[in-house]
N, C-alpha and C positions, 0 to 999 in steps of 0.2 A: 657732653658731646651732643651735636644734633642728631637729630631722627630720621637720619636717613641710610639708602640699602651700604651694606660693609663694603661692596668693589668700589662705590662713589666715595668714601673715605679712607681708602685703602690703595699705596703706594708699596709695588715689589720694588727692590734693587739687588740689580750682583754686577757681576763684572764676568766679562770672557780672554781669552789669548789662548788660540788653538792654534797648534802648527799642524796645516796637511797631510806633511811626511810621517805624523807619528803616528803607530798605528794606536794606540792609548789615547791621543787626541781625538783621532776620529772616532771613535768608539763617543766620547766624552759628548763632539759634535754632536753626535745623532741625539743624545740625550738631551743634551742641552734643547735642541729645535723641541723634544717631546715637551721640554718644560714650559715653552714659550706656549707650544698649542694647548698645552693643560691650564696656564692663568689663562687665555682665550675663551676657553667654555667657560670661567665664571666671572669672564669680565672685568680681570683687575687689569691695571695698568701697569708695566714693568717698566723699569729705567736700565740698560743696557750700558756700561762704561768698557769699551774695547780697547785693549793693548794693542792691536795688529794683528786678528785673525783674517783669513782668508775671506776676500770679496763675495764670494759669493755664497758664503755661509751667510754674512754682516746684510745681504740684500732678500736671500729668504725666509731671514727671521724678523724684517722690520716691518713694522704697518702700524697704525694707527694707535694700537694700543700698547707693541714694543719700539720705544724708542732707543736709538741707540745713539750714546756719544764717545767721539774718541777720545782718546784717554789722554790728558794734557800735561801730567809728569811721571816717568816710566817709576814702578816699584809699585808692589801690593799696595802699601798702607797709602801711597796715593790715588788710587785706582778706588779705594773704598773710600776713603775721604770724600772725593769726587761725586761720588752716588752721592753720598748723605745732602751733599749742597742741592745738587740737581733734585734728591726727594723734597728738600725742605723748600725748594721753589712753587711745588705745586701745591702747596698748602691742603697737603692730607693730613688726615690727622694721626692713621696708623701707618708706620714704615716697616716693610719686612725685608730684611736682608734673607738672601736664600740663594745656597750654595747653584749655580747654573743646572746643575744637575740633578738635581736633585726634588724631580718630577712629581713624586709619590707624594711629597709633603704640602702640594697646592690644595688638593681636596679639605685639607686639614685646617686650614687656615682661619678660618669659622670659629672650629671650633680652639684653635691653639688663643683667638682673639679673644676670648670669652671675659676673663678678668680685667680685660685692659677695656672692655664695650662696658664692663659694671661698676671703672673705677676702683676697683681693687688693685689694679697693679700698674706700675708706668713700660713696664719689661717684663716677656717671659722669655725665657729659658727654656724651648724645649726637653724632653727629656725622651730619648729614644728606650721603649719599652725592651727589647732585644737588639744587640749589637751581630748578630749571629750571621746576619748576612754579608756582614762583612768580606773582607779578605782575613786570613788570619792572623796575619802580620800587625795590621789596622787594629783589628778587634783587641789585642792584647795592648798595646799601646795607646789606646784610646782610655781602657779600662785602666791602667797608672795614669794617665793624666788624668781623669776623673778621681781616682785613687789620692794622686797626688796635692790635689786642690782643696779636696775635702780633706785631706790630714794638717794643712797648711791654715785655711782660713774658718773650718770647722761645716762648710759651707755644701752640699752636697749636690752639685751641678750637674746634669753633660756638658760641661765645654766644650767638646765635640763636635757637639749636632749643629751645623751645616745652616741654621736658620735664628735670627735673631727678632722680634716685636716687641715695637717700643710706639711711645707716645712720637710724636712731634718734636715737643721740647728734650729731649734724652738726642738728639743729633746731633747735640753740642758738645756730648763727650765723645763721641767718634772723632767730630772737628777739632777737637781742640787736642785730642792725643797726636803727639809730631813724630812718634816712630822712636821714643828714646833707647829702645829695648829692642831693634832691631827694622821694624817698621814691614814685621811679614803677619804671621797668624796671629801673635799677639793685639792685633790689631781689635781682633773680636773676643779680648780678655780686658784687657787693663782699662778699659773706659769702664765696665762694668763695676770694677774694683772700685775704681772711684768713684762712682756713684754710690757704691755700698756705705762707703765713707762718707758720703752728701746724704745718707739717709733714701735715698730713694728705693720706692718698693719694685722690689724682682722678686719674680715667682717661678713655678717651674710646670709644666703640665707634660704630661705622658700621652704621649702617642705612638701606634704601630708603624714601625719603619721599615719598609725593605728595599733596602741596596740593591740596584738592578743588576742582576749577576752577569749581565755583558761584560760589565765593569770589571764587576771583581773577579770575572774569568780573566778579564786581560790584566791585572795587576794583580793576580794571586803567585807568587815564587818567582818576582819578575827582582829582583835586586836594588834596578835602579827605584822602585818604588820603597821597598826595605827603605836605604837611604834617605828617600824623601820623607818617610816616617819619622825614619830617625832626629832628621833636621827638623821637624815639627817639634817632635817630644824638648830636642833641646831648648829650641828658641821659647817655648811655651812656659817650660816650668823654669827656665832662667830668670826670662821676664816676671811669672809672677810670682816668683820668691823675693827678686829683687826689689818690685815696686810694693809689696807687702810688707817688706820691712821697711820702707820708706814711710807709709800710710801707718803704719805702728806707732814711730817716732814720733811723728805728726800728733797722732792721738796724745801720746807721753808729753811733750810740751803743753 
């Protein structure tokens, strides 16, 4: 890689869709703008792919260094698909996916890059050092998917954590995964899987996480978030029990 400063090679991506009426959106809002001003102090550049949030969210978060594009086919996994094109346009060489909200982990970024700046790794994996900030609903359900994954492919992840670094060339398993398993959160699983099976190196690094308790005061005992957990856990360990016995097979042939 060349020798030059980590924001000059170094491309954010996440995606947005806030509704104003919800009070858990707006909350999500405010966060979201902290996350924009936090890549601002160290000068990264973010790609913004919008579902349809409110105008004037989309106009005080845009400038120079957050662009934003709308979103040109409705559904998560197209929404993420989308970034990865849009990152691989600007010929960075690290791309980080990073959940909108998820503010605390821009400082980090440095150092989450560490292996992939030495050539040691094409991908890390986060690894959130304490889930405790959570909601508790979240914290338990995150901890069997993690549970789950490593019982499955031996493999000891957060699949969880909210943030994904990768080389350049690794955007091709985002791209090229078409939603067979659903086309929601699985989206930031089953490209890795394959990769694992392509041999490419993923690593994992630990960092302090804390969940901004705005958050999780507005989603702690709220139901409709239960539910949305729930539909996580499902889609997550369906998808990669299914595509893991796929890639098994594969190996047995």
């Amino acid at each position: 890689m060349q020798n030059y400063a980590l924001e000059d090679r170094t491309v954010l991506i996440t995606t947005t869709l806030y509704d104003s009426s919800s009070k858990s959106d707006r909350v999500r809002t405010e966060l979201a703008k902290r996350t924009f001003n936090e890549s601002l102090k160290f000068n990264y550049e973010i790609l913004v792919i919008d579902g349809g949030s409110d105008k004037k969210f989309l106009e005080e978060i845009e400038n120079e260094r957050v662009k934003i594009f709308q979103q040109k086919e409705k559904g998560m996994g197209n929404s993420r698909r989308q970034a990865n094109e849009e990152a691989y346009k600007t010929g960075k060489e690290i791309i980080v996916w990073i959940d909108p909200e998820k503010y605390s982990l821009i400082p980090k970024i440095k150092e989450m890059s560490r292996l992939i700046l030495e050539d040691k790794a094409d991908l890390i994996m986060p690894r959130r050092k304490s889930l405790s900030t959570l909601p508790k609903a979240q914290q338990h359900l995150e901890e069997f998917s993690n549970d789950f994954f490593k019982e499955l492919t031996g493999l000891d992840f957060d699949v969880g954590a909210g943030c994904r670094l990768y080389k350049r060339d690794f955007i091709n398993y985002f791209i090229n995964y078409k939603g067979e398993y659903g086309d929601k959160w699985e989206i930031l699983i089953i490209p890795i899987l394959n990769a694992l099976q392509d041999g490419v190196r993923i690593s994992s690094e630990d960092i302090d996480y804390v969940h901004d308790p705005k958050q999780t005061d507005v989603e702690e005992n709220d139901i409709e978030f239960y539910r949305k957990r729930i539909f996580q856990l499902d889609n997550f360990t369906n998808a990669i029990y299914q595509h893991w016995k796929k890639l098994k097979e594969k190996r047995v042939k």
